[in-house]
Backbone bond lengths (Angstrom), bond angles and torsions (degrees), N, CA, C in turn:
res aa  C-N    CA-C-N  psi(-1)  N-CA   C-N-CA  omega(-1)  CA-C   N-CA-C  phi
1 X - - - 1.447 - - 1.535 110.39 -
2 X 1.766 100.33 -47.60 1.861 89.93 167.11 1.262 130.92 -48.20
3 X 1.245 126.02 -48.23 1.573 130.62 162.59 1.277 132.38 -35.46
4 X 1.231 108.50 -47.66 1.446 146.94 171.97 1.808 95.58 -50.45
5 X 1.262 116.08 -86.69 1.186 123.54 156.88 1.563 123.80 -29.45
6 X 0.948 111.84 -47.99 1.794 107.81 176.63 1.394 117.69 -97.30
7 X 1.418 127.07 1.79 1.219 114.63 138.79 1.538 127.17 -88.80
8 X 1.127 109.34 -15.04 1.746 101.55 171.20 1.466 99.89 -66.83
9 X 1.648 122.86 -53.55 1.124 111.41 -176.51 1.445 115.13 -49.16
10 X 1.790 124.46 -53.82 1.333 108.60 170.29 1.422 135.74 -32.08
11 X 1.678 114.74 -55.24 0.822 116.33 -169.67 2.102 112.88 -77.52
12 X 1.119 110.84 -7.20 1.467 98.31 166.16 1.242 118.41 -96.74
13 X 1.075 129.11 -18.87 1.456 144.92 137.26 1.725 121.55 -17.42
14 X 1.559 106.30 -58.45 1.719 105.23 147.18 1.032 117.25 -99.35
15 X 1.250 156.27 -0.46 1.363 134.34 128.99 1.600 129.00 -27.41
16 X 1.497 117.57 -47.22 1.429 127.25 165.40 1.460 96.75 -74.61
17 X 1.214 144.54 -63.38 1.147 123.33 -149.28 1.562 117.11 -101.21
18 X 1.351 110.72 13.04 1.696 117.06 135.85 1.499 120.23 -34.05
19 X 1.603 90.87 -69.49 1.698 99.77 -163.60 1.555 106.91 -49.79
20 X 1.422 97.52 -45.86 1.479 99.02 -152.90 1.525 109.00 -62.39
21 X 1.755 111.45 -33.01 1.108 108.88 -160.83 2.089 103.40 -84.85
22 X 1.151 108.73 -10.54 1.633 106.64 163.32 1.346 93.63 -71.92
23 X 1.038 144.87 -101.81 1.783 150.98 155.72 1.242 106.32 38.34
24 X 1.541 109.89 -37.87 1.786 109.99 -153.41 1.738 85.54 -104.25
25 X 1.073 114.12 -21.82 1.546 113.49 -157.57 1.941 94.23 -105.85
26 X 0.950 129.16 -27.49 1.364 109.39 177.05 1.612 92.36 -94.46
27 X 1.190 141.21 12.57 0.919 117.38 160.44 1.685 136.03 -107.75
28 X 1.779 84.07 38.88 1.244 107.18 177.22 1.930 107.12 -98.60
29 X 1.432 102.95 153.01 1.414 111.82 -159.23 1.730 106.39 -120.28
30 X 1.390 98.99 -1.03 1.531 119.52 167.47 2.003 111.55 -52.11
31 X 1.614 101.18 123.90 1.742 92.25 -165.46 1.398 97.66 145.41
32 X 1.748 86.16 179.62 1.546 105.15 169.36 1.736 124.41 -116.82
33 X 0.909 122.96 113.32 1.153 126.38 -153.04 1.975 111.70 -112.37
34 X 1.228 124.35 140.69 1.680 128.23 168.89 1.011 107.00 -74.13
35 X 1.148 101.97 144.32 2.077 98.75 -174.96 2.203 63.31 -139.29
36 X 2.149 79.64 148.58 1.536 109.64 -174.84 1.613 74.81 -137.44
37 X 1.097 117.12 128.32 1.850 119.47 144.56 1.503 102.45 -126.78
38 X 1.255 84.39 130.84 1.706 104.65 170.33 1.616 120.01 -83.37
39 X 1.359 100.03 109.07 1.749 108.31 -179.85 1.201 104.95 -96.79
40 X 1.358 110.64 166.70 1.605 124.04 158.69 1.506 95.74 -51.08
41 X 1.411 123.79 -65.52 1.666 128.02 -172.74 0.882 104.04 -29.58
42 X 2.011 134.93 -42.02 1.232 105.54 -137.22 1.582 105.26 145.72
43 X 1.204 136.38 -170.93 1.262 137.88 159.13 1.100 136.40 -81.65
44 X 1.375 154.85 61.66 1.440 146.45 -150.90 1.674 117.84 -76.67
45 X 1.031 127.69 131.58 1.371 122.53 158.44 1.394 133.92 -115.89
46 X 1.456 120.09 158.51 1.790 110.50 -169.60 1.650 86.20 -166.16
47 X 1.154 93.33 158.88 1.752 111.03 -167.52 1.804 86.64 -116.98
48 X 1.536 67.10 154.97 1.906 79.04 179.81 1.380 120.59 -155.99
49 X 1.386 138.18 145.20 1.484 120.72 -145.31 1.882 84.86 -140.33
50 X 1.759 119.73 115.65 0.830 121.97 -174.10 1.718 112.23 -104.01
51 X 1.081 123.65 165.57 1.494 136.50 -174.70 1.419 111.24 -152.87
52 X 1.934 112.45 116.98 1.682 96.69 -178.21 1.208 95.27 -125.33
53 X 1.801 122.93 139.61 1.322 144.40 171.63 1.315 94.92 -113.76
54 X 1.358 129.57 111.98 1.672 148.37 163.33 1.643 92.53 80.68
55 X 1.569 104.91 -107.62 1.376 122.30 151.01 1.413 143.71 -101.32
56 X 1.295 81.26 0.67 1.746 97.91 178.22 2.081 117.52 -78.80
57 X 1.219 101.93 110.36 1.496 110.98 -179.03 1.559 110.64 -78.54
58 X 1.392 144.50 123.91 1.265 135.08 144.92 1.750 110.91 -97.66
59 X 1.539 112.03 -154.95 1.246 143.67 153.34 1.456 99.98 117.56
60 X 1.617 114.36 -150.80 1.495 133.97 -158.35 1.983 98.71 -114.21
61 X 1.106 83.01 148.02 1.836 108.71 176.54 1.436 103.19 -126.32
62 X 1.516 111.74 137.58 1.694 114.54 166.16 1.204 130.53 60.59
63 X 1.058 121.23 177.96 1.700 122.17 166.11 1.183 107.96 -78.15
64 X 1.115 138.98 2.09 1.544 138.52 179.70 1.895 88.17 -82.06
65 X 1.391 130.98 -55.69 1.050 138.95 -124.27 1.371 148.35 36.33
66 X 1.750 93.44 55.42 1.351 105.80 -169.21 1.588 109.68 -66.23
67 X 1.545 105.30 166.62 1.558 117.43 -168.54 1.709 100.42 -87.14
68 X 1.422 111.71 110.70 1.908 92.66 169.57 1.358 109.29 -88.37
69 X 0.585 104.33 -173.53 1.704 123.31 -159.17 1.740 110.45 -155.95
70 X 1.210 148.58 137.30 1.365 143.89 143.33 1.284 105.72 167.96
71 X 1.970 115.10 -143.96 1.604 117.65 -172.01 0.916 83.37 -129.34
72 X 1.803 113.04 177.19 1.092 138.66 133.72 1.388 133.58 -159.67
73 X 1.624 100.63 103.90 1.493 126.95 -138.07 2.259 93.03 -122.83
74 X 1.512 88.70 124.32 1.600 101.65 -166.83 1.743 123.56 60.97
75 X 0.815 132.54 11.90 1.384 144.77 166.23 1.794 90.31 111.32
76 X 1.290 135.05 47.64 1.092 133.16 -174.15 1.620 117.58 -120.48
77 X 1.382 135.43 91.89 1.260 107.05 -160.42 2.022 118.13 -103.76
78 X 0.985 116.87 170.28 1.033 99.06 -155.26 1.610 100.55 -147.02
79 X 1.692 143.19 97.24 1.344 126.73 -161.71 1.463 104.81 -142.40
80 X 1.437 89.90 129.92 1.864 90.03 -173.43 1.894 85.47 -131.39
81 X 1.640 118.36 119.38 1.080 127.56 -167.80 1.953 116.69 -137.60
82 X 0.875 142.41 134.84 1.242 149.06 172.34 1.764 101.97 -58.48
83 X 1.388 112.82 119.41 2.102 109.80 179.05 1.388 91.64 -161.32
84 X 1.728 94.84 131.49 1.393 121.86 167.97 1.602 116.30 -66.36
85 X 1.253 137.41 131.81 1.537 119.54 172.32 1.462 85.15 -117.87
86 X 1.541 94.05 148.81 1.219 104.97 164.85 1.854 126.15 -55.80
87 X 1.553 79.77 -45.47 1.649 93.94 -175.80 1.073 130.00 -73.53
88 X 1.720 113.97 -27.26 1.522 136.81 -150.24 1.616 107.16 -117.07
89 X 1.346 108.57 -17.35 1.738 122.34 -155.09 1.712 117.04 60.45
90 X 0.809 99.81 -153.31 2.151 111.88 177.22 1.301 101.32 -80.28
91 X 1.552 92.17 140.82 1.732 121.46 170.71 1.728 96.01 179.50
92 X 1.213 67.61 -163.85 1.741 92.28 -165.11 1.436 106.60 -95.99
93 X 1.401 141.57 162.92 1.331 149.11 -167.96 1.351 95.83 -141.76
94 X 1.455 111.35 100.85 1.636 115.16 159.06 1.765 118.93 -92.68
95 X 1.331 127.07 133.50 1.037 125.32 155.64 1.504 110.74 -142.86
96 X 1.659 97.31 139.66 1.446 112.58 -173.21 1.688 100.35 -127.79
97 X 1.506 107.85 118.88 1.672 94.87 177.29 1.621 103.23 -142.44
98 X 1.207 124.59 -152.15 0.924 139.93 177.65 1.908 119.80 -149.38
99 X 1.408 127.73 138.47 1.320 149.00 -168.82 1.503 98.76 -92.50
100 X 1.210 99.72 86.57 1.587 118.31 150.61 1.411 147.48 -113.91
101 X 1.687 107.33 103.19 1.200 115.63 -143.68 1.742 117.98 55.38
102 X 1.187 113.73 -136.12 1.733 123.80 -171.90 1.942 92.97 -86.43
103 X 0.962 131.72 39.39 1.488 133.39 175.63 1.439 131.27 -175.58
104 X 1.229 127.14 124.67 1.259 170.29 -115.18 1.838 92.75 -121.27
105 X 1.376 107.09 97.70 1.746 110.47 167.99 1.294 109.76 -123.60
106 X 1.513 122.47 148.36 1.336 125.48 179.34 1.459 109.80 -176.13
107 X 1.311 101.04 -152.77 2.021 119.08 -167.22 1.675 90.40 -125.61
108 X 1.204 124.16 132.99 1.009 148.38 136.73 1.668 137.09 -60.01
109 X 1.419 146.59 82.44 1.600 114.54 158.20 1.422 108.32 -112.21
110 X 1.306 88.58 167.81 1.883 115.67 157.69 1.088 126.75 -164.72
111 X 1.208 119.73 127.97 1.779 127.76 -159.04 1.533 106.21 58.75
112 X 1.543 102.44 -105.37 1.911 96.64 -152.13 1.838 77.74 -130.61
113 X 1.612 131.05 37.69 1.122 135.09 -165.15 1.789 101.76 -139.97
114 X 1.442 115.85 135.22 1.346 122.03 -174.08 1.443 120.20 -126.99
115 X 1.181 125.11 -177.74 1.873 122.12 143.57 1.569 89.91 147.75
116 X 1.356 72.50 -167.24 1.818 103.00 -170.79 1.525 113.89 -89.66
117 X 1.127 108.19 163.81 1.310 124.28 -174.88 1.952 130.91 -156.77
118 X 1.339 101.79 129.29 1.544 103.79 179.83 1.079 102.97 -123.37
119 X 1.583 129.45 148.49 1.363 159.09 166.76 1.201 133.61 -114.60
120 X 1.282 126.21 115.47 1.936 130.24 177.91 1.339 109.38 -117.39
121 X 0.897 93.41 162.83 1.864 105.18 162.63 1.020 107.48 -71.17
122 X 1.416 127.19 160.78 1.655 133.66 174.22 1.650 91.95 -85.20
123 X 1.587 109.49 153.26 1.442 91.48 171.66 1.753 117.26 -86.62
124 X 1.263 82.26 162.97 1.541 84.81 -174.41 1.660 130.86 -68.86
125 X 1.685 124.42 124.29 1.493 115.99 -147.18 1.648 95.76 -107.92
């Protein structure tokens, strides 16, 4: 009967910790991702190629291939980075979003300029 008992417990044991462990793994931000920011101008887009060590995010932004820099701690991301604009000159690139499902929503600034923002994966070729 003990057995009996400690394999049901086993087996719901990975039953719960199935989910979690897909859960833990798509909620990785490692990749290449579409970045849409919404301007007053208009719609902008820039590709961006992420890398996470603990919580620490690097890789490249834009055709510039600027260096990002920031976290992203609980599906929360968080990037404050040095980027040339063509239009705007040098400043800083803030983005703060959040990991929902397979996409990346948040607030955008740079300089004295703001908005929103969505993110996907490129599809896969």
């Amino acid at each position: 009967m003990k057995s009996v008992i400690a394999a049901g417990i086993g087996l719901l044991l990975l039953a719960v910790a199935a989910p979690v462990s897909r859960a833990a793994a798509a909620a990785d931000i490692t990749g290449k991702w579409q970045f849409v920011l919404n301007t007053e101008g208009g719609d902008r887009t820039a590709a961006a190629t992420f890398q996470v060590d603990g919580n620490k995010v690097s890789g490249k932004w834009g055709d510039a291939n600027a260096d990002v820099a920031g976290t992203f701690t609980d599906g929360a991301l968080d990037l404050a980075f040095p980027y040339n604009s063509d239009e705007a000159g040098p400043g800083t690139l803030k983005l703060k979003g959040k990991l929902e499902g397979d996409a990346l929503t948040g607030t955008w600034e740079f300089q004295e300029y703001s908005g929103t923002f969505k993110a996907t994966r490129p599809p896969q070729s």
